[in-house]
C-alpha positions in Angstrom: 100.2 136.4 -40.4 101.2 133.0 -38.5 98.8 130.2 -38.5 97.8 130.2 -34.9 96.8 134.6 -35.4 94.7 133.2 -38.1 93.0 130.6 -36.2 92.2 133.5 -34.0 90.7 135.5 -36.2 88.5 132.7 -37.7 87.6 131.8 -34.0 87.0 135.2 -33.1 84.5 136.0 -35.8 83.0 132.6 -35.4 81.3 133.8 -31.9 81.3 137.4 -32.6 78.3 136.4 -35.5 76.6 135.0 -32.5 77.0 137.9 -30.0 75.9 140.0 -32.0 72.1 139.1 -31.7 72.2 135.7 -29.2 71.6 138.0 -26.3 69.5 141.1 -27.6 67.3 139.1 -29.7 64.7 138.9 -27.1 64.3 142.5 -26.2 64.0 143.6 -30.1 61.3 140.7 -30.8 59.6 141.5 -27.5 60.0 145.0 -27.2 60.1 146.5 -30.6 58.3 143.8 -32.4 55.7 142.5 -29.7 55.9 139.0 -30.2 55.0 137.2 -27.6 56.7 135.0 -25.0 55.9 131.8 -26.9 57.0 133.9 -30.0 60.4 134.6 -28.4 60.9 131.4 -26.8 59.6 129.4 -30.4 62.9 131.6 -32.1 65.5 130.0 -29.1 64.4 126.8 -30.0 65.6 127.0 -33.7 68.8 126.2 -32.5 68.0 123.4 -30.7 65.8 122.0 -33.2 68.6 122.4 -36.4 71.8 121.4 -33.4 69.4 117.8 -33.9 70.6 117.0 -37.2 71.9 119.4 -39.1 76.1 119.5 -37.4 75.5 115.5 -38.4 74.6 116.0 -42.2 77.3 118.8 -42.2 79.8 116.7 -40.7 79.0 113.6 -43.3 79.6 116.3 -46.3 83.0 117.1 -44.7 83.9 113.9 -44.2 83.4 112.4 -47.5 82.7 115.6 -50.0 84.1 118.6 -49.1 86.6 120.5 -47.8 85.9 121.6 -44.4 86.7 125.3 -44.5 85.0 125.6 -48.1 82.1 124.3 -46.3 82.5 126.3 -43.5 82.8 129.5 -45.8 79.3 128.1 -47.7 77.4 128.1 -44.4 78.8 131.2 -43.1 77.7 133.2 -46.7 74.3 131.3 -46.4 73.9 132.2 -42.8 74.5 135.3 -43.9 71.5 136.1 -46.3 68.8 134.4 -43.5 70.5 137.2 -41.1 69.9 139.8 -43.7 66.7 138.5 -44.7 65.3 138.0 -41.3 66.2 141.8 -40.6 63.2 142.3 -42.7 60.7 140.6 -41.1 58.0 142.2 -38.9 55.7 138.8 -38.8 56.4 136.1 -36.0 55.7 132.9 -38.2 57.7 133.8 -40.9 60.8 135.1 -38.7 60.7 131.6 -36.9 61.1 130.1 -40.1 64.2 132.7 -41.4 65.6 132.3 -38.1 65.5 128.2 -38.5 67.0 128.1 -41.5 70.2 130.5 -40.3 70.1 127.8 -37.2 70.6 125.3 -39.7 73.6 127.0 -41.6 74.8 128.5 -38.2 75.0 125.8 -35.6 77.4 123.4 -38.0 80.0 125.7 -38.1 80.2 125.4 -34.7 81.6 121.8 -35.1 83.2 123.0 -38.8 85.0 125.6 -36.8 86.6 123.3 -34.2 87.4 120.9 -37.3 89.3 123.1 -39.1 91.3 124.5 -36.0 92.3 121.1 -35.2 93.3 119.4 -38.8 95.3 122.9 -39.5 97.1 123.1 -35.8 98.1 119.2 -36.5 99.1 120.3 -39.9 101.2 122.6 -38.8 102.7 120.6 -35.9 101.0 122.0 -33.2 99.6 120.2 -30.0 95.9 120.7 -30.5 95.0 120.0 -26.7 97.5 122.5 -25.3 97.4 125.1 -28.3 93.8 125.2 -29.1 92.2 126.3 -25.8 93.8 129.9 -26.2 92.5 130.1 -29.7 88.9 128.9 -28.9 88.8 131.5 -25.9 88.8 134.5 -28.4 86.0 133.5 -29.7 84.3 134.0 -26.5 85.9 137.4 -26.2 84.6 137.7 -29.7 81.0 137.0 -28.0 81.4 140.1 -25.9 82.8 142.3 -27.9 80.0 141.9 -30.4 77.5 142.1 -27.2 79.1 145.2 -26.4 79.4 146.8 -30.0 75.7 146.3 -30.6 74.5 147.8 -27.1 76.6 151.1 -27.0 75.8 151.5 -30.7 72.1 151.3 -29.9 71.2 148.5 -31.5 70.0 146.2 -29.2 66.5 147.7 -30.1 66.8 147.3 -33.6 67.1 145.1 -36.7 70.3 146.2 -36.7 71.6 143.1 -34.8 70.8 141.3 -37.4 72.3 143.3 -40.3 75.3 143.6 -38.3 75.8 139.9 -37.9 74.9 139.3 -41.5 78.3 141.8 -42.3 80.3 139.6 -39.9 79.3 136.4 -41.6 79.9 137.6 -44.9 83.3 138.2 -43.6 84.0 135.0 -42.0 82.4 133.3 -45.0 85.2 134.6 -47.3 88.3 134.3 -45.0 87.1 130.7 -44.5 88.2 130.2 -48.2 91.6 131.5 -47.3 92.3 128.9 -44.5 94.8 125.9 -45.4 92.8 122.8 -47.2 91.4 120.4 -44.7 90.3 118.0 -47.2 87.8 115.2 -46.5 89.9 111.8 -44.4 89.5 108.6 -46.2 89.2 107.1 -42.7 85.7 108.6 -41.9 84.2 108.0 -45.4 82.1 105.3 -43.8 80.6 107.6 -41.1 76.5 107.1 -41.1 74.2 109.5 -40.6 73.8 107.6 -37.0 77.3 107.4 -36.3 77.8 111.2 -36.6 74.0 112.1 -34.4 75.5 109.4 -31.8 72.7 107.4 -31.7 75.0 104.2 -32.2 75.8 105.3 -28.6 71.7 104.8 -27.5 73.6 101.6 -26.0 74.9 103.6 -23.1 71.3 103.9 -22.1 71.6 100.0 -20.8 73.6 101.6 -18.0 71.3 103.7 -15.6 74.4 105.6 -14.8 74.3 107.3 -18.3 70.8 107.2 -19.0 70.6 109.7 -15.9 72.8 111.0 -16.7 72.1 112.0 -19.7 68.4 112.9 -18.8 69.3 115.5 -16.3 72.2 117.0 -19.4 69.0 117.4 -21.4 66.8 119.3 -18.2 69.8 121.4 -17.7 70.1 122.5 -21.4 66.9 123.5 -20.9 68.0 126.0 -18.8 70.3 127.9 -20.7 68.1 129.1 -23.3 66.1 130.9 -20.5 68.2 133.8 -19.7 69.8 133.9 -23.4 65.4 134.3 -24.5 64.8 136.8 -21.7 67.4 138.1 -20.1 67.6 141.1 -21.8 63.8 141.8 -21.9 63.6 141.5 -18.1 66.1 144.4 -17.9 64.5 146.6 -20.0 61.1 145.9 -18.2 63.0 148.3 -15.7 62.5 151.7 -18.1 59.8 152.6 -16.0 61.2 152.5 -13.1 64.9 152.5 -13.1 65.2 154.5 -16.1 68.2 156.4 -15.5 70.5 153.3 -14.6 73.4 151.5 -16.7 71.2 148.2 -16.5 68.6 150.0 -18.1 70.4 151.9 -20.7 73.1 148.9 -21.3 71.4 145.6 -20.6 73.4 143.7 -22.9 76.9 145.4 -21.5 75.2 144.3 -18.3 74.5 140.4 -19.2 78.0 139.9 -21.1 79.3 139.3 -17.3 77.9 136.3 -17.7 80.5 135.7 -20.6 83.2 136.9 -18.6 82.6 134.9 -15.7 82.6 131.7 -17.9 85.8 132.6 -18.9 87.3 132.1 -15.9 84.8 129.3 -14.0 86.4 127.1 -17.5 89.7 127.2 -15.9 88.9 126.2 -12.2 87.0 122.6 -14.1 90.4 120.4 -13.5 90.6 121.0 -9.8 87.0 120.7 -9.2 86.4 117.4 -11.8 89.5 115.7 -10.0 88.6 117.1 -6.1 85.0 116.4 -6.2 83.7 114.3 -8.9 81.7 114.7 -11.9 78.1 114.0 -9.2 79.3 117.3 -7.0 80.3 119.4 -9.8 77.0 118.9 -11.2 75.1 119.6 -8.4 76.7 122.7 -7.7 76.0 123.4 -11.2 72.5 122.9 -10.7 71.8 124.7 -7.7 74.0 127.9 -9.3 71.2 127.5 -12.0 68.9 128.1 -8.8 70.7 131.0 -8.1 71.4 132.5 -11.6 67.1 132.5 -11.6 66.8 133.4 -8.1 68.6 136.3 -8.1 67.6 137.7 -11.2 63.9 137.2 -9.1 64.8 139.4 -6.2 67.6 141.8 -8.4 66.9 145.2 -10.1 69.0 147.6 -12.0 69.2 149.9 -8.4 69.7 149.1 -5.4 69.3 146.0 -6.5 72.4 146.1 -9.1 74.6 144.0 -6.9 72.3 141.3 -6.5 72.0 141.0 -11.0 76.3 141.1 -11.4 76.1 138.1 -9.0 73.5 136.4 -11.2 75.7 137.1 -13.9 79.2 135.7 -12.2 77.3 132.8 -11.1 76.5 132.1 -14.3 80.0 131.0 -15.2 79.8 128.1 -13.1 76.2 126.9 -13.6 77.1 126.7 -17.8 80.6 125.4 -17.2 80.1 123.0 -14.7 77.4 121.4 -16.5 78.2 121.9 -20.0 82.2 121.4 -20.1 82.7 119.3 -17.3 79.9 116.9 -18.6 81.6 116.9 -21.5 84.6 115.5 -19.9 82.6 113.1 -17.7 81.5 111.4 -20.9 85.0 111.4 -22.6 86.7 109.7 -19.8 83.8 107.2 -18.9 82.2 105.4 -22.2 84.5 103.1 -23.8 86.7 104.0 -26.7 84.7 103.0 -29.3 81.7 105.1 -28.3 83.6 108.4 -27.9 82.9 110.3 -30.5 78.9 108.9 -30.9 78.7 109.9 -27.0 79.9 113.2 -27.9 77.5 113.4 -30.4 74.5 112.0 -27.9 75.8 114.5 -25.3 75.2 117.8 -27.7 72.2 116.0 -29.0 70.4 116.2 -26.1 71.5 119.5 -24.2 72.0 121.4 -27.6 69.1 119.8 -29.6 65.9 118.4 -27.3 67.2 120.6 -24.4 67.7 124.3 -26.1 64.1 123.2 -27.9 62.3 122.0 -24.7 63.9 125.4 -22.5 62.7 127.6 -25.8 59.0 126.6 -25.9 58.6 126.0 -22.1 59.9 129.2 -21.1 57.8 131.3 -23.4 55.0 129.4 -22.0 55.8 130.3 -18.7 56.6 134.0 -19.7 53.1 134.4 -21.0 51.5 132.9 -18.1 52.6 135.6 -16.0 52.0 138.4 -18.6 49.3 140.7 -18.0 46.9 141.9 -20.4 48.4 145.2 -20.6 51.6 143.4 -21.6 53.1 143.7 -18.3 55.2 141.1 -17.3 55.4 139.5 -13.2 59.1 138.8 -13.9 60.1 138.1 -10.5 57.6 135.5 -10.8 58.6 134.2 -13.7 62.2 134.0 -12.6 61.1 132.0 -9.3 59.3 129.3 -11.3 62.4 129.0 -12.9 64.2 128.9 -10.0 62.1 126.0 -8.9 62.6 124.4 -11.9 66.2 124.2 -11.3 65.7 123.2 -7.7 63.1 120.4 -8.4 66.7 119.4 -10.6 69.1 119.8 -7.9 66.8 117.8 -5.2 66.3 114.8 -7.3 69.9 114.9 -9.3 72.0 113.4 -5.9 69.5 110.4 -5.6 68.9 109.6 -8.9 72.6 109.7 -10.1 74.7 106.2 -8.4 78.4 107.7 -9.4 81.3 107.2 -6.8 84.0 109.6 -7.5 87.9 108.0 -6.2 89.8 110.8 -5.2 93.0 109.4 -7.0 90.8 109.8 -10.3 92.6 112.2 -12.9 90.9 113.7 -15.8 
C-alpha cells in the first residue's frame, strides 16, 4: 500500500473513533441513562478541559522522548480501555471521570495525528500543504461514516457507541506502530511546557486587536459543544410526536449533514478570507451560529424537516468560518516567532476554556428549561442560544478594529 493510502487510513480511523460516540453521546446519557443536562454538558467539557494541557505534555514527550507514531499508538490503546471501561458505567460522576481520562489520551492524537502525517509526507517527498488536505478530509468522511454505522445499527441508544469506538481505537492503536519512524527533532528538544500551551504568545494580548480577538474565538468555541451535547437528544424528544419520521428514527444520519456541509464550506475559506476579510467572515460565522440555533428552535422532524437540513448546512459555515479561517487569521498576522505559540493560544482557548465554558453553560441552560416530568422546552432552549450567539454577532463588528485590503492574499 503506498504511503499516502496509508496516511488515509490512519486519518480515517483517527476521526472515525470520534464519530462513533461525539454525536450520540448525549441522547444515550440523556435518554437511556437519565443524566441530567449539567450531567451531559459536564461529559462535553472533558474535552475542553484535557485539550488545556494535555496535546502540550504529549507534544513535549514527542519532541524530546518518543517516537510520534509509538506515542500515538500508546494513546490510541489507552483511549481505548477508558472507551471500554466507560461502556460500563451507569453512575454520572464516575463516567465524567472515565470520560476525562479518554479526553486526555484522545484529544493529543489529534495533534500526534497531524504530526505524523506531515514528518512522513516530507519523508517521502511530498508537499505537505498541497498533499495533506486530501488525506485529512477522510478523516472527516471517517466521522460520518462512523455516525452513520452507529445509528442504522441501532446503537445510538446504547453503550454500544462506546464499545464500538473502543474496537476502532484498538485498531488504530496497533497500525500506528506500523507507520514509518518519526523520531523525536533535536531542534525542539528545548520546547517548554509554555512554549507548546502558547502561553509565550500571552504577549499578543498587548494588542487589542488579538486580545479580541481571541476573546470572541473563546465565546464562539463555546458554541460548538452545544449542538454536539444536544443535538441528538433534541431530536429524539420528537418520539412522541413525530414518531414515524427519519429524524426520529435516524437522528444521528440526520445531524452528520452538518459534517458534510463542512466539507464543502472548508473549500469556499480562500475566496471568502481574501474577498472579505478575516472581520466579515467572522461575523457571518457568528450570525450562521444564530441561525444553526434558531432553526433548530422553530424546526421539527415533519413539516418542519426542511427547516433542521438547513440548520445542519449552515452549520458548515458557522464551524469553518470561525474555526479554520481563524486559524489562518492568526498564522498570517502574529509575527514569525509567535506562530506556533499563537497556534497553540488559538486551540487553547476555543478547544480548551471554550468546549469547557459551552459544556457546563449549556447543561445549565438545558436544565433550566426542563420540566419536572423531564420534559424539555427545547425550542426555548435553542432561542437562548440563539441569543447567545446574537449578543456575539452584535458586539463582534464594534469591538474588533481590523481593516481588511482587498489586495491581501492568504
Amino acid at each position: 500500500m503506498g504511503i499516502k493510502y496509508r496516511l488515509i487510513t490512519m486519518n480515517f480511523l483517527q476521526f472515525f473513533i470520534w464519530g462513533a460516540w461525539l454525536i450520540s453521546i448525549g441522547g444515550y446519557l440523556g435518554g437511556t441513562l437519565h443524566f441530567s443536562g449539567v450531567e451531559i454538558g459536564a461529559v462535553f467539557s472533558t474535552l475542553g478541559i484535557a485539550s488545556m494541557f494535555m496535546p502540550a505534555v504529549m507534544g513535549i514527550i514527542a519532541d524530546k522522548w518518543i517516537n510520534a507514531e509509538r506515542l500515538l499508538g500508546i494513546c490510541h490503546l489507552l483511549g481505548a480501555v477508558m472507551l471500554l471501561w466507560a461502556s460500563t458505567v451507569k453512575d454520572a460522576n464516575t463516567f465524567f471521570y472515565v470520560m476525562l481520562l479518554n479526553s486526555m489520551f484522545y484529544m493529543p492524537t489529534i495533534a500526534l495525528n497531524s504530526t505524523v502525517s506531515y514528518i512522513v509526507l516530507e519523508q517521502k517527498g511530498y508537499n505537505v500543504v498541497k498533499d495533506f488536505p486530501p488525506i485529512r478530509v477522510w478523516g472527516t468522511i471517517g466521522f460520518i461514516l462512523a455516525m452513520w454505522i452507529v445509528d442504522l445499527c441501532g446503537w445510538k441508544s446504547s453503550s454500544m457507541q462506546l464499545v464500538f469506538s473502543s474496537v476502532s481505537s484498538v485498531a488504530l492503536g496497533i497500525y500506528a506502530f506500523t507507520m514509518p519512524p518519526c523520531k523525536p527533532e533535536n531542534s525542539n528538544k528545548n520546547r517548554g511546557l509554555l512554549s507548546t500551551l502558547g502561553l509565550d504568545a500571552l504577549v499578543l494580548f498587548k494588542q487589542s486587536k488579538m486580545a479580541v480577538f481571541f476573546l470572541f474565538a473563546m465565546f464562539l468555541g463555546a458554541a460548538l459543544q452545544i449542538t454536539n451535547a444536544f443535538g441528538g437528544s433534541f431530536l429524539e424528544s420528537f418520539n412522541l410526536t413525530h414518531p414515524d419520521t427519519f429524524g426520529v428514527k435516524h437522528p444521528i444520519v440526520l445531524l452528520s449533514i452538518s459534517q458534510m456541509s463542512e466539507t464543502l464550506f472548508i473549500l469556499t475559506i480562500p475566496f471568502f478570507l481574501n474577498k472579505f476579510g478575516i472581520k466579515k467572515v467572522m461575523i457571518i460565522a457568528i450570525f450562521a451560529w444564530v441561525l444553526r440555533f434558531g432553526l433548530f428552535s422553530f424546526g421539527d422532524p415533519g413539516s418542519g424537516l426542511p427547516l433542521l437540513i438547513l440548520s445542519m448546512i449552515i452549520y458548515g459555515m458557522a464551524f469553518d468560518f470561525f474555526n479554520i479561517s481563524g486559524s489562518l487569521f492568526v498564522e498570517k498576522e502574529v509575527p514569525s516567532n509567535f506562530r506556533a505559540s499563537a497556534q497553540g493560544l488559538f486551540m487553547l482557548v476555543t478547544n480548551g476554556f471554550g468546549a469547557t465554558l459551552g459544556g457546563y453553560c449549556s447543561g445549565l441552560v438545558v436544565d433550566y428549561f426542563t420540566a419536572a416530568n423531564g420534559l424539555r422546552d427545547w425550542p426555548t432552549i435553542w432561542l437562548c442560544f440563539a441569543a447567545y450567539a446574537l449578543v456575539l454577532g452584535l458586539t463582534f463588528p464594534f469591538a474588533f478594529k481590523h481593516k481588511h485590503l482587498p489586495s491581501e492574499s492568504l
